[in-house]
C-alpha positions in Angstrom: -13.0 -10.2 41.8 -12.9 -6.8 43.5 -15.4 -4.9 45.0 -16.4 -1.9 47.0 -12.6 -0.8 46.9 -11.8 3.0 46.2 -8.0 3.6 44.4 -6.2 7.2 44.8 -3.6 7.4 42.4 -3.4 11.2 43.5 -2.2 11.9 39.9 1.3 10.9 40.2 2.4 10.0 36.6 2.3 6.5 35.6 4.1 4.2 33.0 3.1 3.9 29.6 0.8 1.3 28.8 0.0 0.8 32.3 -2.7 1.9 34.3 -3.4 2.9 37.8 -5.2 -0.6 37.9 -3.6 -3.4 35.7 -5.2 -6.3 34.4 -4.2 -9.1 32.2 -4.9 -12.2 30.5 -8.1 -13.1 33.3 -10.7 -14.6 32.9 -14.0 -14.3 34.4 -12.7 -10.8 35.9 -15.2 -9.0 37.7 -15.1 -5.3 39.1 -17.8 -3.9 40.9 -18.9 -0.8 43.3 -15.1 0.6 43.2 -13.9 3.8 42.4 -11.2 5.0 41.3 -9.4 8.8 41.5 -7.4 11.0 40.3 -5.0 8.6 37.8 -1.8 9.9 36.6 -2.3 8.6 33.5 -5.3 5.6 32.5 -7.5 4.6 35.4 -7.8 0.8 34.3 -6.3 -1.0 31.6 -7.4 -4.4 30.7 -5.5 -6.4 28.3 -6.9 -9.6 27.3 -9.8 -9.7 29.6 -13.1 -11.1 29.7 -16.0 -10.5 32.5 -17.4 -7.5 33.6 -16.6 -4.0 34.7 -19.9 -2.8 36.5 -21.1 0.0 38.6 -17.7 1.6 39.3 -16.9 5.2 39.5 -13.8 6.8 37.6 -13.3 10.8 38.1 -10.3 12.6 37.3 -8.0 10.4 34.9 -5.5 12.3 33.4 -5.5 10.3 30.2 -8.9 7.8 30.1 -10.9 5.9 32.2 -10.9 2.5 30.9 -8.7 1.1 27.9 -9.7 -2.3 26.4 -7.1 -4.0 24.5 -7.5 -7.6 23.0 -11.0 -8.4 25.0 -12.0 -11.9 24.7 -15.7 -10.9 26.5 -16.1 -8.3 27.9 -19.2 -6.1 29.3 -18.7 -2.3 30.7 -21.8 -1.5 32.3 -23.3 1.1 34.8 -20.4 2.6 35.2 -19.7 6.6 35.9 -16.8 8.3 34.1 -16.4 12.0 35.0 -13.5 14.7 34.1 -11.2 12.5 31.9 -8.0 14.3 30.3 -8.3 12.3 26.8 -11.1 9.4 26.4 -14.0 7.9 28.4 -13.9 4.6 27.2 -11.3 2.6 25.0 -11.9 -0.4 23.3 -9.2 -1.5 21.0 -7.5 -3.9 19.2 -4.0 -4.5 18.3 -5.0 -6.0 14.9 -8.3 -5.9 13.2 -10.6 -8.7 14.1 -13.6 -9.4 16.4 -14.1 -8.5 19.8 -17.5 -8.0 20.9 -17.4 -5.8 23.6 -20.9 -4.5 24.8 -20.7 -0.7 26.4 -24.3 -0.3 28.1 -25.8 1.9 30.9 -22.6 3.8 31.6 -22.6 7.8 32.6 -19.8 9.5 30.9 -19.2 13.5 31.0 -16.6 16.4 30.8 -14.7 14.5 28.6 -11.4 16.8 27.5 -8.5 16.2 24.9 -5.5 17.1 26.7 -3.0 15.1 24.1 -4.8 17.1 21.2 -5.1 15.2 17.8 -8.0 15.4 15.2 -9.8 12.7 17.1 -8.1 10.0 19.0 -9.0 12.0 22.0 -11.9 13.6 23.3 -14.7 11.3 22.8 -16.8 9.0 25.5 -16.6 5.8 23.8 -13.6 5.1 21.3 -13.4 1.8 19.2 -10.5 1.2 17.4 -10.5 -2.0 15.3 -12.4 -3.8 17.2 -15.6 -5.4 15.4 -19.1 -6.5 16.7 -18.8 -3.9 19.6 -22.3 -2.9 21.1 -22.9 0.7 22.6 -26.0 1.1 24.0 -28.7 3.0 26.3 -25.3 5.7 27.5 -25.7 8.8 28.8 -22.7 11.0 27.7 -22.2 14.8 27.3 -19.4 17.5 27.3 -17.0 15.7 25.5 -14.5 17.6 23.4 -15.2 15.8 20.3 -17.2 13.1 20.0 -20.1 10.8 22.2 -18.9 7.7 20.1 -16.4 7.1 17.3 -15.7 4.2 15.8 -12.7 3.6 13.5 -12.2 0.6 11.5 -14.8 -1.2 13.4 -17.3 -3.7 11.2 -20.6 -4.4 12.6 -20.7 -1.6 15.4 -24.2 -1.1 16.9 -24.6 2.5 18.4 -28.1 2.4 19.9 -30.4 4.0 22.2 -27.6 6.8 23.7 -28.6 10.4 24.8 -25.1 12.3 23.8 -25.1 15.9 24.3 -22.8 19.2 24.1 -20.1 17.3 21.8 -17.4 19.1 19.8 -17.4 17.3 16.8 -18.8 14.8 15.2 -21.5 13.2 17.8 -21.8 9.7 16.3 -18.6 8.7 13.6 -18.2 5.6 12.0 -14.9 5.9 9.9 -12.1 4.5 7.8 -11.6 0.9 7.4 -15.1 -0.8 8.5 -17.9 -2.8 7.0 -21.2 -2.7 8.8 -23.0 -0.2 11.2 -26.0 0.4 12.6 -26.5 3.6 14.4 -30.4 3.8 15.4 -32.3 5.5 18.2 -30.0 8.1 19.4 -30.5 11.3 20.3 -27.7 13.9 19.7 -28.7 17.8 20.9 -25.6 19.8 20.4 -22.9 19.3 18.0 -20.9 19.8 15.2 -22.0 17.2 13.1 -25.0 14.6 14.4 -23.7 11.4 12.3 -21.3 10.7 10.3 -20.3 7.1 8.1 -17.7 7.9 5.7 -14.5 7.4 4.2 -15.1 5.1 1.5 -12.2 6.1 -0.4 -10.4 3.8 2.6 -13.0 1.5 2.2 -15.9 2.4 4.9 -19.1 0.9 3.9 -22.5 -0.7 4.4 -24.9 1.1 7.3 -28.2 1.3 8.7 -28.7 5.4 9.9 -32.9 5.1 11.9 -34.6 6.6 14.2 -32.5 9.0 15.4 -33.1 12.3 16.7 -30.5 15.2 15.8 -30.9 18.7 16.4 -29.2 22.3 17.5 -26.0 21.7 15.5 -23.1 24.5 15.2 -20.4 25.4 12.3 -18.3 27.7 14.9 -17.8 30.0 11.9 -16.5 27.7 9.3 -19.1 25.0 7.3 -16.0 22.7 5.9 -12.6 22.6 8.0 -9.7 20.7 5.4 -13.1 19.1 4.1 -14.4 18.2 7.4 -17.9 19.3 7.6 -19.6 20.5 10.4 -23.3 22.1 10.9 -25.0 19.0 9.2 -27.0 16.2 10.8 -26.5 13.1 8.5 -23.3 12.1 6.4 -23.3 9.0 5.1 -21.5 7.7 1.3 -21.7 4.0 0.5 -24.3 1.9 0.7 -26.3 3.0 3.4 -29.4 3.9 4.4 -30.9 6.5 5.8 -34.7 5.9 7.2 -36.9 7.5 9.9 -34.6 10.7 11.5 -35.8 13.7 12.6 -33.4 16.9 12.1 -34.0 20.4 13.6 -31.9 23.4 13.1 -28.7 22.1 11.3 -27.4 25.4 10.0 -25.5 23.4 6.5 -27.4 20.6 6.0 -30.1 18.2 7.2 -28.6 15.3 5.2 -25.3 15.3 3.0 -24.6 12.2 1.2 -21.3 11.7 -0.5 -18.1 13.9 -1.7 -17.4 14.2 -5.3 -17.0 10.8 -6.3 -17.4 9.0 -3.3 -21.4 8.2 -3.4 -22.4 5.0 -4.0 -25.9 3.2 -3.5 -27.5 5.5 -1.0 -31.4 5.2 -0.2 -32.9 8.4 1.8 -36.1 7.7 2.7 -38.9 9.0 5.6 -36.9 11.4 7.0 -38.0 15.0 8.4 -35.9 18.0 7.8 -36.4 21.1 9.8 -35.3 24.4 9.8 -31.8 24.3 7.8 -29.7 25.9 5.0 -30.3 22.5 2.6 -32.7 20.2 3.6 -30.8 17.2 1.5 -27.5 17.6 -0.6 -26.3 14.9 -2.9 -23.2 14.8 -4.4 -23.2 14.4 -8.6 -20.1 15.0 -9.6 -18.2 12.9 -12.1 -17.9 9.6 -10.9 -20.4 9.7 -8.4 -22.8 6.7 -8.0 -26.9 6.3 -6.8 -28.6 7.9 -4.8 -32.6 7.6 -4.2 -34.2 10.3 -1.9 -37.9 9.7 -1.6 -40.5 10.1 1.0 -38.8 12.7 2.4 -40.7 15.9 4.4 -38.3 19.3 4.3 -39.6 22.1 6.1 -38.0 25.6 6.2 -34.9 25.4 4.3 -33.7 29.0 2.8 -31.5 27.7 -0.1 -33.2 24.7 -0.9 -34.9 21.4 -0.1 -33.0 18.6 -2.4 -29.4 20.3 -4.1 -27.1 18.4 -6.7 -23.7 19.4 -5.1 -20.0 19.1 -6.7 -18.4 19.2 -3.6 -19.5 22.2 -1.9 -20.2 23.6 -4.9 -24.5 24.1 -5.8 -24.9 22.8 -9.6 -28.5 21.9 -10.0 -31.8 23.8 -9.4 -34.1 22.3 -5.9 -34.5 19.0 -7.5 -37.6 18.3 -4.9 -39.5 20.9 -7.2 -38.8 18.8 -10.7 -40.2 16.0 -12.2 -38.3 12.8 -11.7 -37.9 12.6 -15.9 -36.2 15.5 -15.9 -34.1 14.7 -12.7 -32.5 11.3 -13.8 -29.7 11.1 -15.3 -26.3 9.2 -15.1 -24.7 12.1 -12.8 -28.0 12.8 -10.7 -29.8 11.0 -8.3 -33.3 9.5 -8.8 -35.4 11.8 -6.6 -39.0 10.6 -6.1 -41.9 12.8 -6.7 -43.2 12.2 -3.4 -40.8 14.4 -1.1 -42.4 17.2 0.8 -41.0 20.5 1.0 -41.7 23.9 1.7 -39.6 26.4 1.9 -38.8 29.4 5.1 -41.4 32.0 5.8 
């Protein structure tokens, strides 16, 4: 156990793979009321570790604060991360598998991505591989791309965070995973509130509720190399997406799929405010169901509910049709009872 012990690494560089503060293979490891300053490289690394990390403070890390590998138990909790040069908090694996990690209560701002990359830095919480990881009730802003991002993690829960002021994608489930749930967040500020995609690598099967997502940004540019940006929802395979409230994303409130990758998607209960599209569906050749329904869209200029081939417009505002005249095998079944009206 340590406690109430402050480390200076006074950013000398350090060893790959180690940290400023080692740990491995422990048990029952406990770390409380320590700080630790100015790393040269990764504050703590814990590899193979179970116990708790708890009410520490980490400022200044050139690379990240904490970095998981292997966990066998392992809570991260209370704890503030401040001015990290690449990543708030890792938790990874060196194969897929579970892991079970639970990130709660922790403080994590000014998060930079000094190595670069087109995500592996610059976000608060990072799980790589790791399944039946729990992030919960964190406060995180100012990170240079995203609050949490998950990639190839099955059965991540993301609930109950404030994120704020993030680069990218806020919330990102991605690549090879099978199971999310992502409910009762609130994301104000960035350039995409939540994405679940890549089912062309095989990510599937979420739960999007109850989140709050507002003030989004494109920078200039909707669609980077197909990376989207300025929309509050993503999702593509069999998802749903119930009970969020969306203010002021300048593409889209909701965008579900790309070209053929859509497959069993229900939209429901969801409010749309004040953006380009209130709900986009992809029905391009190949693409799979989608059922939008109970849906209120308020203030959109170029429509409420668009069939899209890619970012291409092909259908009429389908919120503003009959169903029978909607369905077909390259359109989503869009309920009669969507609300939408359009911008003064």
């Amino acid at each position: 156990m340590l406690a109430g012990i402050t480390f200076d690494g006074a950013s000398r560089p350090l060893p790959e793979k180690r940290g400023l503060l080692t740990i491995r293979n422990t048990r029952d490891f406990i770390m409380r009321d320590c700080a630790i300053a100015s790393a040269g490289g990764t504050a703590l690394v814990l590899e193979s570790v179970d116990g708790e990390i708890a009410n520490n403070v980490f400022t200044g890390a050139l690379k990240a604060a904490i970095f998981s590998l292997d966990a066998t138990g392992l809570a991260i909790r209370n704890n503030t991360i401040r001015n990290a040069g690449n990543n708030g908090i890792l938790v990874w694996r060196s194969e897929k598998g579970d892991d079970g990690t639970i990130v709660s209560g922790n403080r994590i701002q000014d998060i930079a991505a000094r190595d670069g990359g087109s995500g592996q830095n610059g976000n608060g919480v990072n799980i790589f591989r790791a399944a039946n990881v729990i992030v919960s009730d964190n406060r995180i802003k100012n990170c240079a791309f995203s609050a949490v991002r998950g990639n190839a993690a099955s059965n991540m829960q993301v609930r109950g965070n404030s994120a704020s002021a993030l680069g990218e994608v806020a919330i990102y489930s991605e690549f090879d995973f099978e199971g999310a749930v992502i409910a009762n967040n609130t994301i104000d500020g960035a350039a995409l509130g939540i994405s679940v995609t890549n089912f062309n690598h095989g990510g599937r099967l979420a739960v999007v509720q109850g989140n709050i997502i507002r003030n989004l940004m494109t920078r200039g540019q909707a669609f980077v190399d197909q990376e989207a940006r300025g929309i509050g929802i993503g999702v593509e395979a069999d998802t749903i997406v119930t009970g969020n409230v969306i203010e002021k994303a300048p593409v889209a409130g909701i965008w579900l799929g790309w070209k053929e990758y859509l497959r069993d998607v229900s939209v429901t209960s969801n409010i749309v405010r004040q953006s380009r599209i209130g709900i986009a569906v992809q029905v391009s050749k190949g693409a799979g169901s989608a059922l939008v329904a109970d849906n209120l869209i308020s203030g959109t200029t170029m429509g409420a509910i668009l069939g899209m081939d890619g970012l291409k417009r092909v259908t009429n505002d389908l919120a503003s049709e009959s169903p029978r005249n909607t369905r077909s095998s390259r359109s989503p079944e869009i309920a009669s009872s969507n609300q939408a009206t359009s911008a003064s």
